[in-house]
N, C-alpha and C positions, 0 to 999 in steps of 0.2 A: 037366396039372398041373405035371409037372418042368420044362416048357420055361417056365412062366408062373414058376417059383422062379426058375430062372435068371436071366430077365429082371428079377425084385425084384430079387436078389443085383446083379446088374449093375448096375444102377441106384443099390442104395445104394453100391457101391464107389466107382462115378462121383462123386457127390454128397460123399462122406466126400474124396475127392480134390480136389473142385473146392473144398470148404469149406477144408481144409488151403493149398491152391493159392492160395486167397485169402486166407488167412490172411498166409500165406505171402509174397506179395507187398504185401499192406497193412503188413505191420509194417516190410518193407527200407523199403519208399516213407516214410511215417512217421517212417522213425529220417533218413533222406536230406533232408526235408523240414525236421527241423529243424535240422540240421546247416549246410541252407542259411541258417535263418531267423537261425543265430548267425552267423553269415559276414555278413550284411547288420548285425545288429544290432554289430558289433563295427569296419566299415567306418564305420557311422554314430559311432560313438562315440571313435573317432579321430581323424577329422574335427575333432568338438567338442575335442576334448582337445589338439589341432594350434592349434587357433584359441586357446585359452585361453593354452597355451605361449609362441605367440605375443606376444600380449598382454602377459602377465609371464614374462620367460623367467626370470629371477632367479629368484622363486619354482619356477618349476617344472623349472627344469636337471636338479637329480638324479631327481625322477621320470621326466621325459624319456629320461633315458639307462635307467633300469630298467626302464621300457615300451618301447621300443626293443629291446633285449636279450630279452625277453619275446619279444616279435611276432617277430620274428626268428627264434629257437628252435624258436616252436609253428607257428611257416609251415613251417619245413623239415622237421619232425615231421610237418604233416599231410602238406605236399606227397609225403612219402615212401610215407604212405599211400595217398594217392589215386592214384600212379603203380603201387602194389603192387594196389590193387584194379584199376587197366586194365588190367594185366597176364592177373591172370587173367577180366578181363571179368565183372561182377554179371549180365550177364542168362544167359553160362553156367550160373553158380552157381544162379540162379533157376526155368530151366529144366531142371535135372538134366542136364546135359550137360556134366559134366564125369566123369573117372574119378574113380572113391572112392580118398580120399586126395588130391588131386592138390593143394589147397591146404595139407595139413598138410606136404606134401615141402617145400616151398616155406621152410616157419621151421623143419622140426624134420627132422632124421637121423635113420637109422632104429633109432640107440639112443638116442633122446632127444635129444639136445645138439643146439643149437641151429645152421645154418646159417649161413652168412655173412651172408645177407639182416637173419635172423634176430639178427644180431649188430650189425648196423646200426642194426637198430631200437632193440635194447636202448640202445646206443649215446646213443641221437637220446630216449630217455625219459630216459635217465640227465640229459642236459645241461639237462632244461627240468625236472626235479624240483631239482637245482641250483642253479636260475637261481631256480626259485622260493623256496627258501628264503633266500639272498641278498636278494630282494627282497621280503620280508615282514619289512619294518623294524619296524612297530608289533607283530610278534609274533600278530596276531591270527590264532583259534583256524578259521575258517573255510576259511581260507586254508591251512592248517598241515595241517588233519585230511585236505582236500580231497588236496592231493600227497601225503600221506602214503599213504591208501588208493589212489590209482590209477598213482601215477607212483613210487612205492618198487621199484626191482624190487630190493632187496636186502634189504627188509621180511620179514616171518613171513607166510606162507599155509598154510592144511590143508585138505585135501578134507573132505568131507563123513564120514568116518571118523576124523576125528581126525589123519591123518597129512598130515605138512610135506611141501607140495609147492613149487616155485619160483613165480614172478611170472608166465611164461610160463606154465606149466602153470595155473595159477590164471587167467589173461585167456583163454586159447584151453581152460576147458576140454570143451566141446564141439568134437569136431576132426574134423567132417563138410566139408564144402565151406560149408556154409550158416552152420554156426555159426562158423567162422574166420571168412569175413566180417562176419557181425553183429558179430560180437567187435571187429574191426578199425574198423569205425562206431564203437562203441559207446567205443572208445580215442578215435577223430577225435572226437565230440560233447566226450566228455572234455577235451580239449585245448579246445577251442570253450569249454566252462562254464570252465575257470581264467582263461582269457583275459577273461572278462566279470566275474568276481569280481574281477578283480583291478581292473578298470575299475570295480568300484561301488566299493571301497576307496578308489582314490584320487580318485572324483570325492566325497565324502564329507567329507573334509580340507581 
């Protein structure tokens, strides 16, 4: 009878794991999946907006150079991201195979303050939260609320208790190995979605 419980217990443990595991690796895959799909859909939409420029550059000079400056910005934002997730490699992260902690060392000292890495980044959000306001000539509200919420890091945040926390602690705050990453996608889509907002604005006008 004990060795038959055992056997249950064992089996659901497995199962609670393998459901979590897949979980687990459905949501990275998922969030990576469509981070690609905005990568193509933003290639394709350059393209068109290259051809059009072309076409009338008069008309389109000054947006050209504000879309320009844009792309620019949010390439070397993500690119920054994607060399910081090689670094510590996603299928680590995915497999438990990394020590606890090991991605939070990475942006955060061990009293809080932020790294050099970690100051890069801020850095690299600061210039494209910026760039976007600059270039949100018609003032529209999409576009405004969008950087506001994700690319402000000098903005107001509070935990879930009511108390101010920073921009950083607010984006990473899950600061497992797993959830740093997610969090780091979850910046890169973000970068991805303004990039295309800003492409339905001016294809609009």
């Amino acid at each position: 009878m004990f060795y038959r419980l055992t056997l249950f217990l064992v089996f659901i443990c497995f199962t609670n794991y393998a459901q979590h595991d897949y979980s687990t690796f459905n949501a990275h895959k998922s969030l990576v999946r469509s981070i690609e799909i905005s990568d193509d859909v933003i290639e394709g939409r350059t393209a068109f907006f290259e051809k059009q420029a072309d076409q009338k550059p008069l008309m389109f000079q000054k947006t050209r150079v504000r879309l320009g400056e844009l792309n620019r910005l949010a390439n070397n934002l993500s690119k920054f991201i994607l060399k910081t997730q090689k670094e510590v490699n996603s299928e680590r992260v995915l497999y438990d195979l990394l020590d606890e902690d090991f991605y939070k060392k990475i942006l955060f000292k061990h009293n809080g303050n932020l790294t050099k890495k970690a100051k890069r980044l801020k850095l690299k959000i600061d210039s494209l939260y910026n760039i976007s306001v600059q270039i949100n000539v018609h003032k529209l509200s999409q576009l405004e609320n969008f950087s506001e919420g994700h690319f402000k890091t000098n903005g107001e945040y509070y935990d879930h208790d009511g108390n101010q926390i920073s921009f950083f602690e607010q984006l990473f705050y899950d600061k497992s190995n797993y959830g740093i990453m997610m969090s780091m996608n979850y910046l890169l889509l973000d970068v991805k979605t303004f990039q295309l907002l800003y492409y339905g604005t001016i294809m609009s006008y």
